[in-house]
C-alpha positions in Angstrom: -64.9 -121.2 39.4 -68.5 -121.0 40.5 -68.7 -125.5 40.3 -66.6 -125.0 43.8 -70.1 -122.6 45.0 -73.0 -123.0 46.0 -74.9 -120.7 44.3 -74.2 -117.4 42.2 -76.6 -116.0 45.0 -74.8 -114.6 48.2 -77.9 -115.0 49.8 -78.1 -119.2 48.7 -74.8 -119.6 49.3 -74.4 -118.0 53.2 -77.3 -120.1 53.8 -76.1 -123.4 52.5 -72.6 -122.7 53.8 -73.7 -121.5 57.4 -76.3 -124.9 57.7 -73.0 -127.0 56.1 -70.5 -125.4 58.4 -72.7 -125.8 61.3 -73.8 -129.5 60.2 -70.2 -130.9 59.8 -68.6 -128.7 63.3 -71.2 -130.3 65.0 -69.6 -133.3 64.9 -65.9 -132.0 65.8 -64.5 -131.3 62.9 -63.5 -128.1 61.4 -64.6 -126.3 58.0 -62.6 -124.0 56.0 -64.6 -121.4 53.9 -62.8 -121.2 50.4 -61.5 -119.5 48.5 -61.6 -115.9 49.5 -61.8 -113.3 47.5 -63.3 -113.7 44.2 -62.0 -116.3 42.9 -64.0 -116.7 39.7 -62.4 -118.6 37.2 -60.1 -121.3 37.1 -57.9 -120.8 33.7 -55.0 -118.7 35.3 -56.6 -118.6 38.9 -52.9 -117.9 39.8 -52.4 -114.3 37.8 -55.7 -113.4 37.2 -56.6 -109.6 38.1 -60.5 -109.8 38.6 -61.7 -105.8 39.0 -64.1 -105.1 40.7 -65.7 -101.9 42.7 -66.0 -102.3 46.6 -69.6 -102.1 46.3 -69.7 -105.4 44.2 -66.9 -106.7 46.2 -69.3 -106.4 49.6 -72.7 -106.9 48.1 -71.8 -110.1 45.7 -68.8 -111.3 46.4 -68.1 -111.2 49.6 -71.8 -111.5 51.1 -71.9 -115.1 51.2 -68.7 -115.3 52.9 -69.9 -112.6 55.7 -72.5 -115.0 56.4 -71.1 -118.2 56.8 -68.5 -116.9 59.0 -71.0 -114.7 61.1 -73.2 -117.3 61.5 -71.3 -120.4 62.0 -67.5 -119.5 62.9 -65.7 -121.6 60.4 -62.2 -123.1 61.8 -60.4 -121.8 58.8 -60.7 -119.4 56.1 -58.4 -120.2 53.0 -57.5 -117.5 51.1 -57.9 -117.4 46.9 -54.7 -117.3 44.4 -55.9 -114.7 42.7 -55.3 -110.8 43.0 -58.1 -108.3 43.6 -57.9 -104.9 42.4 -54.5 -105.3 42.0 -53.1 -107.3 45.0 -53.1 -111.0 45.8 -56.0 -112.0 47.8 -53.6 -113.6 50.0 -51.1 -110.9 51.1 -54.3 -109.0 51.0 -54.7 -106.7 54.4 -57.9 -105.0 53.2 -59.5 -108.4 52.6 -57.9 -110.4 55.3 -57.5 -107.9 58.1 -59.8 -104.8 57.8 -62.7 -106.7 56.7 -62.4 -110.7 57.8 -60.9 -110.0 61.2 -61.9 -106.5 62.1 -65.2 -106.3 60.2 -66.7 -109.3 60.9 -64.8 -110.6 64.3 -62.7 -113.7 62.5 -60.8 -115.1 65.2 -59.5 -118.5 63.4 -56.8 -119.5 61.5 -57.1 -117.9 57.5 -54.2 -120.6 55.8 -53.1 -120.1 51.7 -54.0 -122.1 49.4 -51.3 -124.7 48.0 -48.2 -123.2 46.8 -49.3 -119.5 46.8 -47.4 -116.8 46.0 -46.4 -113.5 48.1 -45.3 -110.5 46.5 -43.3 -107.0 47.9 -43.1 -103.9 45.3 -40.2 -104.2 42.6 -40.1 -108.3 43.0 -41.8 -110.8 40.9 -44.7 -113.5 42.6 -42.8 -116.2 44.5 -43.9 -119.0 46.7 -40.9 -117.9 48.6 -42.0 -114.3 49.7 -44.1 -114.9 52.8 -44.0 -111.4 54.9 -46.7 -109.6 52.9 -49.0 -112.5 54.0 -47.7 -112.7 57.0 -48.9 -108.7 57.4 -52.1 -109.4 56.4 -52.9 -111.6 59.1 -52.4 -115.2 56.6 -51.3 -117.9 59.4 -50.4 -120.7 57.6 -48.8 -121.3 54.1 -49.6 -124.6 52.3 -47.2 -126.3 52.1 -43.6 -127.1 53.0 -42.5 -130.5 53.8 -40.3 -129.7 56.6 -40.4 -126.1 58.1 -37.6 -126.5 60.6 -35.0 -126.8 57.9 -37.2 -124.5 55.4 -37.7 -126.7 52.6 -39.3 -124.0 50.6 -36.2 -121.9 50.9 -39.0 -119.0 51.9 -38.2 -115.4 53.5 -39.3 -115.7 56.3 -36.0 -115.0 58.3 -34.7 -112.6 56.2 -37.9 -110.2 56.3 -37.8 -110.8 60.0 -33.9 -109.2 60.0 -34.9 -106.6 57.1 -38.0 -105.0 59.2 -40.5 -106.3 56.5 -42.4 -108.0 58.8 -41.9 -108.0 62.9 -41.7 -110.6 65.3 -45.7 -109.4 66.7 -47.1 -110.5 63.2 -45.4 -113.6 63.4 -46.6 -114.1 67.4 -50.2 -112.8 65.7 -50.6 -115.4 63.7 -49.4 -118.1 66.5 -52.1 -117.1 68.6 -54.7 -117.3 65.9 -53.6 -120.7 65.2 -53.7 -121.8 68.7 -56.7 -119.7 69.5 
């Protein structure tokens, strides 16, 4: 998917995403840096497992991203469909968490792309598993039409009930979004 990019260069691409983010926030509205992780192709974007070592993940892919959001504090971050290594970028604590928010001081909202899917051991992908993003420090899922009467029939109270995710995750990602 490198059209949505700037540049194949992290280096090119913080800079012209730090001067854009900058440019456009100056003038009140917010940016969202897309789509994080390595999200490199767009035939089966949804299931695709891209591979790659954590050196390559920190030097190429996730350099440009470091930048941008060191640099010029993006409102929003939205997270990729895609796994890495393994695990969907979106329910992705070492990606959203350890790096994004402790690593690099990410103190805005991080929101899924449309429609993504969460996943817990032994279940398939569903749009309608939400905790493991929720524990990874994903805010907001795209999209429900009415989230009062939970329109996309999602987990969210039941892993609340279950101990899959606590009531201090959910209150987390509150305050990031008021924040």
């Amino acid at each position: 998917r490198n059209f949505e990019y700037y540049s194949e260069d992290p280096f090119v691409t913080g800079k012209i995403g730090t001067a854009m983010t900058l440019g456009i926030q100056s003038q009140g509205v917010g940016v969202s840096a897309k789509h994080y992780a390595v999200n490199s192709q767009e035939s089966d974007r949804t299931r695709v497992d891209e591979r790659v070592s954590q050196r390559a993940l920190r030097e190429l892919y996730l350099r440009g991203f470091e930048r941008v959001l060191r640099e010029s504090d993006p409102w929003t971050v939205m997270s990729a469909y895609n796994l890495v290594n393994g695990e969907f970028a979106q329910g992705s604590k070492g990606l959203l968490t350890d790096i994004l928010r402790t690593d690099w001081g990410f103190r805005g909202i991080v929101m899924t792309d449309w429609w993504a899917v969460g996943c817990e051991e032994g279940s398939e992908p569903s749009t309608r598993l939400v905790a493991s993003m929720v524990r990874a420090q994903n805010d907001l899922f795209m999209v429900m039409n009415d989230s009062e009467a939970n329109t996309g029939n999602d987990d969210s109270a039941e892993s609340l009930r279950l101990g899959k995710v606590t009531r201090a995750e959910y209150q987390r990602s509150a305050m990031n979004i008021c924040r």
